[in-house]
Short mmCIF file of the C-alpha atoms (twelve columns), coordinates in Angstrom:
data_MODEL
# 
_entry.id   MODEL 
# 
loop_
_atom_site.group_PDB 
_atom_site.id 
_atom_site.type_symbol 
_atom_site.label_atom_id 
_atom_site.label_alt_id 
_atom_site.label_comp_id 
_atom_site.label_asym_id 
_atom_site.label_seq_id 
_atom_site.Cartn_x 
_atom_site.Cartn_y 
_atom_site.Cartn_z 
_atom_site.pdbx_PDB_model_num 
ATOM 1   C CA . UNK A 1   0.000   0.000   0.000  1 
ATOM 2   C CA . UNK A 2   1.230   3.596   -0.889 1 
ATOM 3   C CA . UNK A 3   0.062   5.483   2.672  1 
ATOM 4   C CA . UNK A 4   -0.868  4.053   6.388  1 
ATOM 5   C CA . UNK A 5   -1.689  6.138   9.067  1 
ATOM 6   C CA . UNK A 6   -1.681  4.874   12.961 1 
ATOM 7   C CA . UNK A 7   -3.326  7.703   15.486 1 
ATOM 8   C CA . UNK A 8   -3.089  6.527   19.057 1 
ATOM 9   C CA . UNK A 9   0.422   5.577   18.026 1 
ATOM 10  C CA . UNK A 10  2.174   6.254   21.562 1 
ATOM 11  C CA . UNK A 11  -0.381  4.226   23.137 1 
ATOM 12  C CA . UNK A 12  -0.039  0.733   24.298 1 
ATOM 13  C CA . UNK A 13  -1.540  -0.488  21.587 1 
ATOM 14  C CA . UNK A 14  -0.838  2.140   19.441 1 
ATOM 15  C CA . UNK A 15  3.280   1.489   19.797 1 
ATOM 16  C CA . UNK A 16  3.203   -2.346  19.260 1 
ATOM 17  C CA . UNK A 17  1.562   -1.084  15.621 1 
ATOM 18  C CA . UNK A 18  4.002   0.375   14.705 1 
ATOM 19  C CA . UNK A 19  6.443   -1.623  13.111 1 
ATOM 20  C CA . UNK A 20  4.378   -4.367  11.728 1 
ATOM 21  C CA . UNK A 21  2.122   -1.238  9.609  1 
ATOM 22  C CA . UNK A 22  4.963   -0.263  8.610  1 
ATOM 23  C CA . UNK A 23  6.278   -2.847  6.858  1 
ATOM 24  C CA . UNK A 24  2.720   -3.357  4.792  1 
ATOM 25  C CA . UNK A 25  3.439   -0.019  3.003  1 
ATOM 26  C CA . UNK A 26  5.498   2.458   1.118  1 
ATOM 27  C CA . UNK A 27  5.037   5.334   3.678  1 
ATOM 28  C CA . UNK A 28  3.734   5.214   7.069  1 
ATOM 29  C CA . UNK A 29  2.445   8.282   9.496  1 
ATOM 30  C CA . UNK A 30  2.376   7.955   13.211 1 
ATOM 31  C CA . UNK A 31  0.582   10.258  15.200 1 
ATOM 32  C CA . UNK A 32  -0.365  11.193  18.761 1 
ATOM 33  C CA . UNK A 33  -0.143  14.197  21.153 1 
ATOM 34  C CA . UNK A 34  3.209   13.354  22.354 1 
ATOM 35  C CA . UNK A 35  5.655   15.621  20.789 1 
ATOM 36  C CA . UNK A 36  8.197   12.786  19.225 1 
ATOM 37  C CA . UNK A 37  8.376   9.312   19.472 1 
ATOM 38  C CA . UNK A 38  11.496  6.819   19.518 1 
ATOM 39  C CA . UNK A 39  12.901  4.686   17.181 1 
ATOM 40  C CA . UNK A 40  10.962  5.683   13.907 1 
ATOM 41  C CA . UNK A 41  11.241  3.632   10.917 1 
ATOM 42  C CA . UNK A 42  13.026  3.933   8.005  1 
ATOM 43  C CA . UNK A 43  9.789   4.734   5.998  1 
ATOM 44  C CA . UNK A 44  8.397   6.470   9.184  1 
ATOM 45  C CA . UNK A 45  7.399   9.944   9.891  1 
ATOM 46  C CA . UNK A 46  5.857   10.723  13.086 1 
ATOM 47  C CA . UNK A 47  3.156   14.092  12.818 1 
ATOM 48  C CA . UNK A 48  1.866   15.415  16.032 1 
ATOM 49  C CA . UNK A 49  -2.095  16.121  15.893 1 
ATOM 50  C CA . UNK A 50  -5.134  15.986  18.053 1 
ATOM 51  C CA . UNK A 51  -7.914  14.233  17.283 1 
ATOM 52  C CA . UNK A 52  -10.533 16.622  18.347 1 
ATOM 53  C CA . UNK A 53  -9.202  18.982  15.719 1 
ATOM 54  C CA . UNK A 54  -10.511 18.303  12.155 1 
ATOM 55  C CA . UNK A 55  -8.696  20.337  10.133 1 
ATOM 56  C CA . UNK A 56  -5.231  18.873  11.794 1 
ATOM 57  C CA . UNK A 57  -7.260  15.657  10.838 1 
ATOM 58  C CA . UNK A 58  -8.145  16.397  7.349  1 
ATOM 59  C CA . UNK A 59  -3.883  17.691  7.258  1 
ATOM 60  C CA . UNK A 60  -3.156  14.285  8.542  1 
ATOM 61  C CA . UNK A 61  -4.865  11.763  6.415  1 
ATOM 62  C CA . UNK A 62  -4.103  13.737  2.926  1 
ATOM 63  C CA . UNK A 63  -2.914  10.999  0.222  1 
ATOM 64  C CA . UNK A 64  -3.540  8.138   2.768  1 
ATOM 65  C CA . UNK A 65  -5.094  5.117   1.618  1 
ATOM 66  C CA . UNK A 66  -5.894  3.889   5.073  1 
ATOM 67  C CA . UNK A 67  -6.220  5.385   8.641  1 
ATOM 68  C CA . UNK A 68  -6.012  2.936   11.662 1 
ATOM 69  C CA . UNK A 69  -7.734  5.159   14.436 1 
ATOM 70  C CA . UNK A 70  -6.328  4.162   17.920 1 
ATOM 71  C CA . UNK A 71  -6.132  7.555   19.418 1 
ATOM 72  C CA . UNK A 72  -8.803  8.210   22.064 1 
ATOM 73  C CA . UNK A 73  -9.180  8.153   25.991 1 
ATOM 74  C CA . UNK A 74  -8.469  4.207   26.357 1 
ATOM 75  C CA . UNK A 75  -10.612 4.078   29.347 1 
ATOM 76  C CA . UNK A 76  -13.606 5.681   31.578 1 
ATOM 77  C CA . UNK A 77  -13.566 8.976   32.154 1 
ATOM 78  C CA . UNK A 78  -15.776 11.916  32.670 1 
ATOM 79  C CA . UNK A 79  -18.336 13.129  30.057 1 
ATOM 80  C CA . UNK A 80  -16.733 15.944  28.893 1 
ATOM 81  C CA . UNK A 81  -13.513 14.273  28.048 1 
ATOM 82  C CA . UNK A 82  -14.819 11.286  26.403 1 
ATOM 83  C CA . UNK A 83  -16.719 13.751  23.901 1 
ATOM 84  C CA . UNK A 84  -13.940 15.367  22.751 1 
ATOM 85  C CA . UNK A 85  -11.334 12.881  22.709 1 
ATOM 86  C CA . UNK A 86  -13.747 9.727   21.957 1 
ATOM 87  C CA . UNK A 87  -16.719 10.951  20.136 1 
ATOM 88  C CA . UNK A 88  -15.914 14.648  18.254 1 
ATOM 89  C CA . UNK A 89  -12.344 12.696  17.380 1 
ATOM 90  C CA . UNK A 90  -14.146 9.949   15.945 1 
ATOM 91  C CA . UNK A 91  -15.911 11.862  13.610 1 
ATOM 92  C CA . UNK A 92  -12.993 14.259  12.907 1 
ATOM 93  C CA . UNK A 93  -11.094 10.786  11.652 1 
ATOM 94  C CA . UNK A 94  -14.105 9.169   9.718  1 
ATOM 95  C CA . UNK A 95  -14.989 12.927  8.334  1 
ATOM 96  C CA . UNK A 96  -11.646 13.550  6.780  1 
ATOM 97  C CA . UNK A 97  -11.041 9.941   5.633  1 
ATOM 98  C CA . UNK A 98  -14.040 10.957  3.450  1 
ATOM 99  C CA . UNK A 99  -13.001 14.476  2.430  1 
ATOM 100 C CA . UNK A 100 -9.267  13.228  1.220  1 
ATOM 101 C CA . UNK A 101 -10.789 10.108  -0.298 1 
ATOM 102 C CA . UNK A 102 -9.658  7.402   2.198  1 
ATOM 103 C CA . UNK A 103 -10.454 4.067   0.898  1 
ATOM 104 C CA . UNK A 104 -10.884 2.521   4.942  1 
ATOM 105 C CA . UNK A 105 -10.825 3.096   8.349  1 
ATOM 106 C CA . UNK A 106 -9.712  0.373   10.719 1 
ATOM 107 C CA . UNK A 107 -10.813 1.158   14.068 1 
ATOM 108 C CA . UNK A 108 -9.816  0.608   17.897 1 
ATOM 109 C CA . UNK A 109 -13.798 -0.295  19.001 1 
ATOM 110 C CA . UNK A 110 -13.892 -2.337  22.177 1 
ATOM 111 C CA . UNK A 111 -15.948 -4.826  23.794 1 
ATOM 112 C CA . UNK A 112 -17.161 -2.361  26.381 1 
ATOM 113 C CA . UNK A 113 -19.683 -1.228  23.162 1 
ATOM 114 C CA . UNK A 114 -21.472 -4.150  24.417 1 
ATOM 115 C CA . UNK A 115 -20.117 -4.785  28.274 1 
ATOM 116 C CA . UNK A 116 -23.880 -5.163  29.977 1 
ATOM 117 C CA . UNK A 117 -24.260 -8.389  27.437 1 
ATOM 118 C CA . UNK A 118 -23.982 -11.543 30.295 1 
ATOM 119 C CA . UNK A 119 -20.911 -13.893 29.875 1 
ATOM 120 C CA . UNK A 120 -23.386 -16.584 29.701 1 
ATOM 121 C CA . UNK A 121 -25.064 -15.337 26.762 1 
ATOM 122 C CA . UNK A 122 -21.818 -16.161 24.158 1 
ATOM 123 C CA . UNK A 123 -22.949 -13.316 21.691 1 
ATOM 124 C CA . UNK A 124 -22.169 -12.757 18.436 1 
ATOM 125 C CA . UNK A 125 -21.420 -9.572  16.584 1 
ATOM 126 C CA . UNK A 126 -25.302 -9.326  15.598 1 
ATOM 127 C CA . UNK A 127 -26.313 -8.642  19.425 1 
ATOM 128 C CA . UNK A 128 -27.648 -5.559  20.081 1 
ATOM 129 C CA . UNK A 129 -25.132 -2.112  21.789 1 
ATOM 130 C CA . UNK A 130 -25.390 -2.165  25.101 1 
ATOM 131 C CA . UNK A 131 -22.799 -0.070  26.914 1 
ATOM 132 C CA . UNK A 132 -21.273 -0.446  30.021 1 
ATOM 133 C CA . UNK A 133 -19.614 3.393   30.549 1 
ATOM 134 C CA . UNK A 134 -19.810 6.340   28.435 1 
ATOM 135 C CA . UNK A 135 -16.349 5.132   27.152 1 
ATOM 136 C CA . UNK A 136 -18.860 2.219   25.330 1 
ATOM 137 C CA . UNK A 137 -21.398 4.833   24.573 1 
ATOM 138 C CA . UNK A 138 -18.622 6.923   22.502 1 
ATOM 139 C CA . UNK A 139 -17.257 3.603   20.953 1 
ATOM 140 C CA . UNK A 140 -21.544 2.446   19.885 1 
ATOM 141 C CA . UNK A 141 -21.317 5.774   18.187 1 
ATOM 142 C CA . UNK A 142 -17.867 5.725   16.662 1 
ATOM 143 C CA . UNK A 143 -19.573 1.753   14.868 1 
ATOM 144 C CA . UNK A 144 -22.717 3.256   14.466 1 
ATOM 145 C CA . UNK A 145 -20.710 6.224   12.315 1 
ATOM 146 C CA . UNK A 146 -18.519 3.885   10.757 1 
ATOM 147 C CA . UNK A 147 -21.799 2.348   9.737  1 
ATOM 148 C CA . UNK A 148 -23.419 5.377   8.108  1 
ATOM 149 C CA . UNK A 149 -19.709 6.806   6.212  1 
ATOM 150 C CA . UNK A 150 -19.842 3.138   4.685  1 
ATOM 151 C CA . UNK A 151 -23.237 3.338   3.545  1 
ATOM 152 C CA . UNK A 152 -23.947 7.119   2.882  1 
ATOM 153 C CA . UNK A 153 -20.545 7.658   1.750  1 
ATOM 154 C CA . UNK A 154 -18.311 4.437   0.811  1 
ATOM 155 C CA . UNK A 155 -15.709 4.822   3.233  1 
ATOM 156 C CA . UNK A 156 -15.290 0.986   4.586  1 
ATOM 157 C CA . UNK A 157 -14.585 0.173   8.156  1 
ATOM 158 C CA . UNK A 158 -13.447 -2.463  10.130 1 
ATOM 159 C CA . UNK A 159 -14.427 -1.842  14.114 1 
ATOM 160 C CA . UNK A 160 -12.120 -4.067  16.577 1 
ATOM 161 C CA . UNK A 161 -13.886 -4.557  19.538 1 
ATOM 162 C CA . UNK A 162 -10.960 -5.138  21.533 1 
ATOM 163 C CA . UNK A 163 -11.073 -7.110  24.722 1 
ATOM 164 C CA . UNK A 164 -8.227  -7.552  27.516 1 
ATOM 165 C CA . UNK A 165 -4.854  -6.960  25.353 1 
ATOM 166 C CA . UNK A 166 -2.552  -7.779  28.661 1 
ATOM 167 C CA . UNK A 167 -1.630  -10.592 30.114 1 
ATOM 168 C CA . UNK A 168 -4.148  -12.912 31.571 1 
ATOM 169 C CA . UNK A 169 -3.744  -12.289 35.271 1 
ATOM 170 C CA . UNK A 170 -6.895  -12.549 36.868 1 
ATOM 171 C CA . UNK A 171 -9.809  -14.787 36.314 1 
ATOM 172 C CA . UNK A 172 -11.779 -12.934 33.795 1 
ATOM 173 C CA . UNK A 173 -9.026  -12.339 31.281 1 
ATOM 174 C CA . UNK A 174 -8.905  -16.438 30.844 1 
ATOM 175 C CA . UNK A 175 -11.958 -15.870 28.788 1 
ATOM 176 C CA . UNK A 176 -10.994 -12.162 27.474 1 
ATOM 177 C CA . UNK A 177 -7.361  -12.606 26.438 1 
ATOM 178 C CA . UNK A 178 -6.044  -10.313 23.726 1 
ATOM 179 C CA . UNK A 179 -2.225  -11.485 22.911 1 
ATOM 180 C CA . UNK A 180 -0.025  -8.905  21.220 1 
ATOM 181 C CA . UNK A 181 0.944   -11.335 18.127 1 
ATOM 182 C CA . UNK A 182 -3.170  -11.718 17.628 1 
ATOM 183 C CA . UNK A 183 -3.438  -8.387  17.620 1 
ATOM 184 C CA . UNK A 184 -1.310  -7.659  15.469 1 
ATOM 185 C CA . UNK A 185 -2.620  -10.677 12.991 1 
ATOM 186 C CA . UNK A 186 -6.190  -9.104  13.914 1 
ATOM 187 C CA . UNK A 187 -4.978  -5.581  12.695 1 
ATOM 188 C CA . UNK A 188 -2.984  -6.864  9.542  1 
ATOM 189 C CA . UNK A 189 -6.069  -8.456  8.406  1 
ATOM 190 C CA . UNK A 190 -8.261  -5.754  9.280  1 
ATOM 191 C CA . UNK A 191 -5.494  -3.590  6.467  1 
ATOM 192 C CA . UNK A 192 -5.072  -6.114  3.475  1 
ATOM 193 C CA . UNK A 193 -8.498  -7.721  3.177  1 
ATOM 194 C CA . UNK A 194 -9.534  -6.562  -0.163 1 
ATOM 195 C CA . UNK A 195 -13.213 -5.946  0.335  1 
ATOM 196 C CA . UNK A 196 -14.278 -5.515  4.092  1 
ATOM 197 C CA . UNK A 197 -17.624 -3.198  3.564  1 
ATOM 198 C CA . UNK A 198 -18.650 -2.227  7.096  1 
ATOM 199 C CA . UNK A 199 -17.804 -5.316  9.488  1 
ATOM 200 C CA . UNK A 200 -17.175 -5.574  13.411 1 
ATOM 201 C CA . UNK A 201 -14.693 -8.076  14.781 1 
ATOM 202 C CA . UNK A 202 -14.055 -9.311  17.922 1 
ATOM 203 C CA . UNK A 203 -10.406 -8.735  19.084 1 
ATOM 204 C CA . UNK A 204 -9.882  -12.006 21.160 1 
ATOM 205 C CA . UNK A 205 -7.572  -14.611 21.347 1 
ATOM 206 C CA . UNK A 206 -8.394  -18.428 20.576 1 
ATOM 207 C CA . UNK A 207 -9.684  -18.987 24.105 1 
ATOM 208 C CA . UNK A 208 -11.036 -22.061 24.945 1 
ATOM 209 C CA . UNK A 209 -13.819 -19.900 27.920 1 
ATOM 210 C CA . UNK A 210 -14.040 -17.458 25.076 1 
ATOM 211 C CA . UNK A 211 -17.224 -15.292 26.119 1 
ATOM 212 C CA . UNK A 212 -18.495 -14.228 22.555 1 
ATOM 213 C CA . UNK A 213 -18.517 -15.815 18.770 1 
ATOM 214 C CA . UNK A 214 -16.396 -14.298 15.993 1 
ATOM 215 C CA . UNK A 215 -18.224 -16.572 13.142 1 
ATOM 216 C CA . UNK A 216 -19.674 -13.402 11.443 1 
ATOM 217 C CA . UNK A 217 -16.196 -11.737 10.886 1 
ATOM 218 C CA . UNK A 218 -14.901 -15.564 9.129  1 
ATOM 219 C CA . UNK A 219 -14.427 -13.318 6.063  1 
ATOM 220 C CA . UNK A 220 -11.446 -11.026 7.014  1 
ATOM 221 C CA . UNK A 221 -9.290  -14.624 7.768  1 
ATOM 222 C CA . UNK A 222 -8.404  -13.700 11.307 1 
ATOM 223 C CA . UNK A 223 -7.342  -16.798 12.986 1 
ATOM 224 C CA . UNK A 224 -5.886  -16.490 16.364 1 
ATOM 225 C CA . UNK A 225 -3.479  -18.937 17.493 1 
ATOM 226 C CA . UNK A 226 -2.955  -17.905 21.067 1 
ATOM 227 C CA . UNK A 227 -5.396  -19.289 24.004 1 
ATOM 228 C CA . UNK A 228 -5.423  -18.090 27.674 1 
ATOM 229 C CA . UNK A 229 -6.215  -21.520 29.110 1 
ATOM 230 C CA . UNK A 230 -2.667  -22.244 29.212 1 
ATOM 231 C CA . UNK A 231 -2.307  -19.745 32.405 1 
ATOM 232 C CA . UNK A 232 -6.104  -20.817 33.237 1 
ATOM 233 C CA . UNK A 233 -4.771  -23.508 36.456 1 
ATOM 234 C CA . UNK A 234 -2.193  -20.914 37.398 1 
ATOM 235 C CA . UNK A 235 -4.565  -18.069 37.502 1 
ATOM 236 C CA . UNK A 236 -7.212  -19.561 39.326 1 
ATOM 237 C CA . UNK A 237 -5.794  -20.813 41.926 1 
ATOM 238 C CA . UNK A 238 -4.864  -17.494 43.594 1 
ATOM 239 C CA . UNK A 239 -8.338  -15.830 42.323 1 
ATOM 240 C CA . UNK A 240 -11.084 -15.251 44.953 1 
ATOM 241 C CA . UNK A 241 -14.738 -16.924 44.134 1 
ATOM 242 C CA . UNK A 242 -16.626 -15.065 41.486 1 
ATOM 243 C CA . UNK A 243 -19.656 -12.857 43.304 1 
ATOM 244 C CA . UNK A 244 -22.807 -13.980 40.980 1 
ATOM 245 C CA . UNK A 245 -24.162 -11.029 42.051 1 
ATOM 246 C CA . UNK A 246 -21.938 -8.272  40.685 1 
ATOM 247 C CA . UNK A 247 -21.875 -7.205  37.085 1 
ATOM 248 C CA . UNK A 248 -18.113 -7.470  37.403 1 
ATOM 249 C CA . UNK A 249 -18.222 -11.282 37.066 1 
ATOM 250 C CA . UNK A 250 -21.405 -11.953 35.575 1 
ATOM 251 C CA . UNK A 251 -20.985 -9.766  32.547 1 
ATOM 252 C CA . UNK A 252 -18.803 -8.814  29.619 1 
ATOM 253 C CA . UNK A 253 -17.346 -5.486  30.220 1 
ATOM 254 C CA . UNK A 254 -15.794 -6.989  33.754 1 
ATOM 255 C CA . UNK A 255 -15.288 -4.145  36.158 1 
ATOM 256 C CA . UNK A 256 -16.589 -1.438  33.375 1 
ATOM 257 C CA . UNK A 257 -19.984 -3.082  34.031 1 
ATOM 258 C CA . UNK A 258 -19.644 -2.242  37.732 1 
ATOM 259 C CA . UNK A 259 -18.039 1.289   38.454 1 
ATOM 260 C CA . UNK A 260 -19.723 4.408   38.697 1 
ATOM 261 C CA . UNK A 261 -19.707 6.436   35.515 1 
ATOM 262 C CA . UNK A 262 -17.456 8.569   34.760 1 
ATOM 263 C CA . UNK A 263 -14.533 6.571   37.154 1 
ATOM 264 C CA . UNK A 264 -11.401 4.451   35.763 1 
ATOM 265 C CA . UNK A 265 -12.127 1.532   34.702 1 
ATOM 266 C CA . UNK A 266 -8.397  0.317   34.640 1 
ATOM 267 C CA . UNK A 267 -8.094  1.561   38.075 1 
ATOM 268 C CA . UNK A 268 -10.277 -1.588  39.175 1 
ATOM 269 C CA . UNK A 269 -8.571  -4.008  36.567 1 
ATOM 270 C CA . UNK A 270 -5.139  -3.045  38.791 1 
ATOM 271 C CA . UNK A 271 -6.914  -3.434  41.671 1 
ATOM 272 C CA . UNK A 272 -7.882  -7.145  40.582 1 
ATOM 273 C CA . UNK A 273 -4.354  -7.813  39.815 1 
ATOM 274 C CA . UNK A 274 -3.057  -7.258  42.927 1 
# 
């Protein structure tokens, strides 16, 4: 490909991107709100820019032929921040994608777009939004827009609903597992598939407790290889019982379903691994 672009790309997702986009094109943009990053490729140029700005957007994406949006708030937060950063930023990306002719954007969605869904339920990427924070509230909107550009306007999208991309230290992550070399399989497919229309993915691992279905997304060829169960006898044996009472353990989102809104979300998940 002639032109990639990673936002996000000082992130923690963002920065294990890097390299591997790289090497799938000719030229290849970072950008974040950090004001350099390390160690930039040979066909690497790194462009400072906020998301919440369009016309630093519009700047951004000229001559691309895809943007992979990572750059947001990558967890709860207050209304006011998740706007800007989450929901205006989404737009800004999917609004000058279509302005500069952008043939697709591959975005960081997450599974906390549908985190009140039970564990027990084993959805698939059919079941209905239902948010567990107004961090999933901004990423139903940034689908639901990737959704409309693709049908009023032919800009494609791929929407990674990414689950727990750490390592699996605590009960619910046997089921929720993200590795980094699926990832970055996930994302590679997510960039070279040749027709992709408007589809949603679910960014797990192979894991055996796996709490949701990926059958619908067969067509982009993403075939994880890595499965938490190997840490599964480890991990639970120094996990407390499950409380079937609190929307931590009974449903998807994990502690997102059971904090206040507006508080950190990864706060809790620390808290759990300690």
């Amino acid at each position: 490909m002639k032109k990639l672009v990673l936002t996000g790309a000082a992130g923690a997702l963002g920065s294990q991107l890097r390299a591997p986009l790289a090497a799938m094109c000719e030229e290849f943009v970072s950008s974040d709100l950090v004001d350099s990053l390390p160690d930039l490729g040979a066909n690497e140029t790194y462009v400072k820019a906020d998301v919440s700005d369009l016309a630093a957007m519009e700047a951004l994406l000229k001559d691309a032929t895809m943007v992979i949006h990572f750059g947001a708030i990558a967890d709860e937060a207050p209304w006011d921040d998740i706007l800007q950063s989450n929901i205006i930023g989404a737009y800004n990306v999917w609004e000058a994608a279509y302005r500069n002719g952008v043939k697709r954007v591959v975005y960081a969605s997450s599974v906390h777009a549908v985190g009140m869904h039970a564990k027990t339920d084993t959805i698939g990427l059919d079941a209905p939004h239902r948010p567990d924070t107004y961090y999933g509230l901004a990423k139903c909107f940034a689908e639901d827009l990737a959704s409309l550009y693709w049908d009023k306007r032919g800009v494609e999208a791929v929407c990674l609903r990414i689950f727990s991309a750490a390592p699996p230290t605590n009960a619910r992550a046997i089921g929720t597992w993200l590795s980094t070399g699926d990832l970055i399989h996930l994302v590679e497919r997510a960039v070279d598939s040749q027709v992709v229309g408007f589809t949603k993915v679910w960014g797990i691992s192979n894991n055996d407790r796996a709490v949701v279905d990926n059958t619908k997304a067969g067509h982009l060829g993403y075939r994880p290889k890595d499965n938490a169960e190997d840490y599964a006898a480890e991990v639970f044996a120094k996990s407390p019982p499950a409380n079937n009472k609190d929307p931590m353990h009974m449903c998807i989102g994990g502690p997102f379903a059971s904090i206040a809104l507006g508080e950190s979300g990864v706060a809790q998940i620390k808290k759990m691994n300690t």
